[in-house]
C-alpha positions as CSV (number, residue, x, y, z in Angstrom):
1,X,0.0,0.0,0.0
2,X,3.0,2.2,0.1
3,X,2.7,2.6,3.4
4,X,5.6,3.0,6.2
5,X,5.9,0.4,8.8
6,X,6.5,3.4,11.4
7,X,3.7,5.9,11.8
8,X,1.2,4.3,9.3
9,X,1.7,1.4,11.1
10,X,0.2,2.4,14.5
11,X,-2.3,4.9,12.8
12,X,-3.6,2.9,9.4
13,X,-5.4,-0.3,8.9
14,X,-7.2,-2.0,6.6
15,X,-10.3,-4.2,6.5
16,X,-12.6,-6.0,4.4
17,X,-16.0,-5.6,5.5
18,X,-17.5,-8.5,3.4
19,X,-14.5,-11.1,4.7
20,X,-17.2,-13.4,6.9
21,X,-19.7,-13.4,3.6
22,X,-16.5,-14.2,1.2
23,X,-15.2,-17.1,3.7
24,X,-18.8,-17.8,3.5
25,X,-19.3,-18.3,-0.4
26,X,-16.2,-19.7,-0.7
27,X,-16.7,-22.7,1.4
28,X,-20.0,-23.4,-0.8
29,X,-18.0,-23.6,-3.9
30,X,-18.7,-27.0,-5.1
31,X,-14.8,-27.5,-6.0
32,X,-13.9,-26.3,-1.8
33,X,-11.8,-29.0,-0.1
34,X,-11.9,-28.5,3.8
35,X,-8.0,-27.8,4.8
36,X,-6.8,-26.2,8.0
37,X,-7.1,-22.3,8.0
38,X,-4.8,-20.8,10.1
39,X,-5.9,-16.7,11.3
40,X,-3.6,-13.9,12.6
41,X,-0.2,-15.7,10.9
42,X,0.4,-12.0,9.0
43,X,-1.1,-9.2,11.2
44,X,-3.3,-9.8,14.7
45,X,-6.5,-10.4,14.1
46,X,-7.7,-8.8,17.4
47,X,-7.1,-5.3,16.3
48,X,-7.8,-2.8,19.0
49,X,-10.8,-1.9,16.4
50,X,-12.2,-5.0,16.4
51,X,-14.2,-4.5,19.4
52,X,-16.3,-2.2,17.4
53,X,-15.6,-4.2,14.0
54,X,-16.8,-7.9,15.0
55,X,-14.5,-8.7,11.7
56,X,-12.8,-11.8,13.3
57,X,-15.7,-12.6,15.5
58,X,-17.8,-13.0,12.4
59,X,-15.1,-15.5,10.9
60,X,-15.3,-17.5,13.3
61,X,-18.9,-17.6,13.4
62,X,-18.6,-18.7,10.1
63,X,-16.0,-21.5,11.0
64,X,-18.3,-23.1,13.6
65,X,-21.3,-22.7,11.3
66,X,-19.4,-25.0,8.9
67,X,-17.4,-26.9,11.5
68,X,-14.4,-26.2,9.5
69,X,-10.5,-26.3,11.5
70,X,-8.8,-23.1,12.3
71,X,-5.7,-22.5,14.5
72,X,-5.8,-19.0,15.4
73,X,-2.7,-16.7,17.3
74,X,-3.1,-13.1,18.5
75,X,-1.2,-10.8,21.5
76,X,-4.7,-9.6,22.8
77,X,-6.9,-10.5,25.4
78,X,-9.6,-9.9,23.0
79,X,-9.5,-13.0,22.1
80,X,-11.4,-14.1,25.7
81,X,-14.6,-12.9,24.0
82,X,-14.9,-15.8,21.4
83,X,-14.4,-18.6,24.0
84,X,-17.9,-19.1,22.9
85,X,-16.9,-20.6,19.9
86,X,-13.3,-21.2,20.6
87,X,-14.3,-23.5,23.8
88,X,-16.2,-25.8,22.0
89,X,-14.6,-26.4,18.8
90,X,-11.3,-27.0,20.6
91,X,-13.1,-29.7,22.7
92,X,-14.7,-30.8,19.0
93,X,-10.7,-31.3,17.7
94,X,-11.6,-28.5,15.7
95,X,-9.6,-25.7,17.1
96,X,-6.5,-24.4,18.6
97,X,-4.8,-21.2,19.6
98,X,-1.9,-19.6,20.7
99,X,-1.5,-16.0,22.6
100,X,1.8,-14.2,22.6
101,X,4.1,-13.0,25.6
102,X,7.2,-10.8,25.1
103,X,7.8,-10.1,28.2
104,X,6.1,-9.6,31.5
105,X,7.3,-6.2,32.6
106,X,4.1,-3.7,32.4
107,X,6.9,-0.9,31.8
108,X,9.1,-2.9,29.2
109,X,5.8,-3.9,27.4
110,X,4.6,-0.6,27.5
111,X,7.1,0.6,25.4
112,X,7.1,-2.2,22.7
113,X,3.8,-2.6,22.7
114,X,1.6,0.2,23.7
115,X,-1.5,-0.7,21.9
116,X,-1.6,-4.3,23.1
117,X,-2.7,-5.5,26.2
118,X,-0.9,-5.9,28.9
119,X,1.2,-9.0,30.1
120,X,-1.6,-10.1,32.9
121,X,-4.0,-9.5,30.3
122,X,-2.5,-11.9,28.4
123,X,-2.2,-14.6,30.7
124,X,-5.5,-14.1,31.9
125,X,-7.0,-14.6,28.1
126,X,-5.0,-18.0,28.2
127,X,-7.0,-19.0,31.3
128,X,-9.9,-18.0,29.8
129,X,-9.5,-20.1,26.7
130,X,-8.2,-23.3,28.9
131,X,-11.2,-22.9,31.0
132,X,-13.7,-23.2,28.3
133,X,-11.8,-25.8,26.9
134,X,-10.1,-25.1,23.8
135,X,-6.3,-26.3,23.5
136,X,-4.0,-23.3,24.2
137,X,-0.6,-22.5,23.4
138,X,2.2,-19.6,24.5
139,X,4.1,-18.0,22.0
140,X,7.2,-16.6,23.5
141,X,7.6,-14.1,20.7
142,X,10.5,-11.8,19.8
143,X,12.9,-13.4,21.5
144,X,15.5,-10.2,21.7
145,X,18.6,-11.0,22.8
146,X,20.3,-8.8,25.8
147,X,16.4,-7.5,26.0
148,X,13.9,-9.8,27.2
149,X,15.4,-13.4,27.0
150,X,16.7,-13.8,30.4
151,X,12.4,-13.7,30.7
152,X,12.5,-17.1,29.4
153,X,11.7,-19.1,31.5
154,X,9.8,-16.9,33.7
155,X,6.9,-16.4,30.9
156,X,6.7,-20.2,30.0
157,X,5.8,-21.0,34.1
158,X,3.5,-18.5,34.1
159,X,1.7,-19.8,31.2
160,X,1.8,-22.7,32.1
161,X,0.3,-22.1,35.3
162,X,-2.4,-20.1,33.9
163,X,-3.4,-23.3,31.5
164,X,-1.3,-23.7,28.4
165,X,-0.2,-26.7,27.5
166,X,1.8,-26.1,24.0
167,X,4.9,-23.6,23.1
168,X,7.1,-22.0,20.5
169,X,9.4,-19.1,20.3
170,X,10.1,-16.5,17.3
171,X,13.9,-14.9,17.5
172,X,13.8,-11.3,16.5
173,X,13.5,-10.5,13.0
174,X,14.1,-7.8,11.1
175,X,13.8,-7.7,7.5
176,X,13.8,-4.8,5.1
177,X,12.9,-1.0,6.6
178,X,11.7,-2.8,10.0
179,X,15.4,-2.8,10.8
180,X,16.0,0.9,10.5
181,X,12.8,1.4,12.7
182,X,13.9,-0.7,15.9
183,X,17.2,0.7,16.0
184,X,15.5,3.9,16.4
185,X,13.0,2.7,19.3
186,X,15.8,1.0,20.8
187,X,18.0,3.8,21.0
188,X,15.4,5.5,22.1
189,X,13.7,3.3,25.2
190,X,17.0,1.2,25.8
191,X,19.8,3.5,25.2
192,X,22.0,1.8,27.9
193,X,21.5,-1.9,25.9
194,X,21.3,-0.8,22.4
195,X,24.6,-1.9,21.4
196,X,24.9,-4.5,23.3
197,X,21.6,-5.9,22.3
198,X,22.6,-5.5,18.2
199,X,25.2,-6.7,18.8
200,X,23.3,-10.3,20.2
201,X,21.1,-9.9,17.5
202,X,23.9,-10.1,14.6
203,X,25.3,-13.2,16.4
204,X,22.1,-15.0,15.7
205,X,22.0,-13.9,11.8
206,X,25.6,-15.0,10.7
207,X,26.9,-11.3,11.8
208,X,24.3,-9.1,10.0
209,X,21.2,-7.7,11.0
210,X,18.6,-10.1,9.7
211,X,19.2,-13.3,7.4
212,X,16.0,-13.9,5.6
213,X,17.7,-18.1,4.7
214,X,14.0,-20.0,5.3
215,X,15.7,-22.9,7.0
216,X,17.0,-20.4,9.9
217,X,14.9,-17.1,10.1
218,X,12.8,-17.8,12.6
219,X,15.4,-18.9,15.7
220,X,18.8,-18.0,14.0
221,X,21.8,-19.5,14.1
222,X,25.2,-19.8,16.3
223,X,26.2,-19.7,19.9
224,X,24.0,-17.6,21.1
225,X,20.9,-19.0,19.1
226,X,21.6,-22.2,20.1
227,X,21.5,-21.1,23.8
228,X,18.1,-19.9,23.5
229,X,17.0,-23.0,21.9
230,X,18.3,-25.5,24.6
231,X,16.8,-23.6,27.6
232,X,13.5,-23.2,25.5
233,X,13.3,-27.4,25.3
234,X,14.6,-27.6,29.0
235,X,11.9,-25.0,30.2
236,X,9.1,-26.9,27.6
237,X,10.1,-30.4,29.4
238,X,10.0,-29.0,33.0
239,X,6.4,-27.0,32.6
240,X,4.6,-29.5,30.9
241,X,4.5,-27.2,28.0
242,X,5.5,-30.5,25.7
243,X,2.3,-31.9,24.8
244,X,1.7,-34.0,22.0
245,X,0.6,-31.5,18.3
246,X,-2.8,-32.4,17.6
247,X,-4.0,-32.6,14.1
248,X,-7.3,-30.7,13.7
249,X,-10.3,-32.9,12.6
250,X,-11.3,-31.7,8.9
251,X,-13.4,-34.5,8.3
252,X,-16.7,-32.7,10.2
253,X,-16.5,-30.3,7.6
254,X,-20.1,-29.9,6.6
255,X,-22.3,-27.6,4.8
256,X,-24.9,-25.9,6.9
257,X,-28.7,-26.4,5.6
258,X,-29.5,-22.9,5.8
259,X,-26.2,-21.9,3.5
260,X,-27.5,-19.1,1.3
261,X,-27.4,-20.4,-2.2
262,X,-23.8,-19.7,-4.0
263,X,-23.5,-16.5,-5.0
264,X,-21.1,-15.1,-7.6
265,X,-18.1,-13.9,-5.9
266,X,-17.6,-10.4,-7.9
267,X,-20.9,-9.6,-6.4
268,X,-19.9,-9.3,-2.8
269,X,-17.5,-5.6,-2.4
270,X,-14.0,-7.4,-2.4
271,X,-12.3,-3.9,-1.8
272,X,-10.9,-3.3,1.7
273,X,-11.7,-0.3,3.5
274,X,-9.3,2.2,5.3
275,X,-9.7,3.2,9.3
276,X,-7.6,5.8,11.0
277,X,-6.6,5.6,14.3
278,X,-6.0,8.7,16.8
């Protein structure tokens, strides 16, 4: 869109407001073969917005109307208000989610993170999603070397404790302009760390900023990668964090009787539309 991922990222964002009626049509094309849809895996799907939106709400509405799989993963406690339809389909095997900690100091987060919700929010829409029964993981995620890693081990317990029962970890990234933008935050919030803390982040990407190789991006690579990753299983094994990946069940895939007929797709508004945030 030619936006930056600075300034138009916190103010901007886009929507489609005929997404639930797309997902809708497109599951009644006769040629549709149920697969796993995974939601949030390129922005969060529980915008602050989306309290007034219902966007995600209503496709998930969808998704239990056609009992059709979804893993979802989002940083907000938003995501509490769908246990309604998140509780039961977990129980159903159709189901899963993950919610994502990066740290669990308020004053830390803060200043990452300012529009999400807080770190006790988080852990409390965990609980919430365990309590109603829907299979819940905790997604340590960035892991920011000389920043927040030392929180390790600290944010798996507590998810654990609060009912999670799967976990993964994301190393920083920074690909293209995103780079350029956290040195500047850094500099600015942790001006004490911010060499030490680059510097931690080239020795995970082969002495550069970022290394976009497939096989490596997401945890890096060398000594100081490799350290994250062995306390991350050790921490996994002593929480109980390890169990078993369930498939989701895409065999109850089923076509509602009420469906609306199958409409033409270039009928429905495909365009998204544009909010702006104060």
């Amino acid at each position: 869109m030619g936006l930056s991922p600075g300034l138009d990222f916190e103010s901007r964002i886009f929507f489609k407001p005929q997404a639930a009626r797309l997902l809708e049509q497109a599951f009644l094309a006769p040629r549709y073969r149920c697969k796993r849809i995974h939601i949030g895996g390129n922005t969060d799907p529980y915008q602050p917005v989306e309290r007034d939106l219902g966007s995600t709400r209503s496709i998930l509405e969808v998704m239990r109307r056609f009992n059709h799989p979804f893993s979802i993963i989002t940083k907000s406690v938003l995501i509490g208000r769908d246990a309604d339809i998140l509780g039961p389909m977990g129980k159903a095997g159709l189901a899963s989610a993950f919610v994502s900690i990066t740290t669990l100091d308020r004053g830390l987060a803060r200043a990452m993170e300012p529009r999400a919700s807080t770190p006790a929010k988080r852990l409390e829409a965990i609980s919430r999603l365990a309590e109603a029964g829907c299979p819940v993981g905790v997604g340590f995620a960035p892991v920011i070397p000389g920043l927040n890693d030392h929180e390790l081990e600290s944010i798996l317990e507590a998810a654990a404790k609060a009912g999670a029962t799967r976990a993964m970890y994301v190393t920083l990234r920074l690909p293209l302009e995103i780079k350029d933008l956290f040195r500047e935050w850094l500099a600015d919030a942790r001006p004490d760390r911010a060499a030490r803390v680059m510097s931690l982040i080239r020795q995970t990407r082969g002495g550069k900023d970022y290394d976009a190789d497939w096989s490596q991006r997401m945890k890096g690579t060398g000594p100081v990668a490799e350290l994250i990753g062995a306390r991350f299983k050790a921490a996994v094994k002593r929480y109980g964090l390890d169990t078993p990946h369930r498939l989701l069940d895409e065999t109850q895939f089923r076509v509602p009787p009420d469906a609306r007929p199958q409409m033409d797709l270039f009928d429905l508004p495909q365009t998204a539309a544009e909010i702006r945030i104060a």
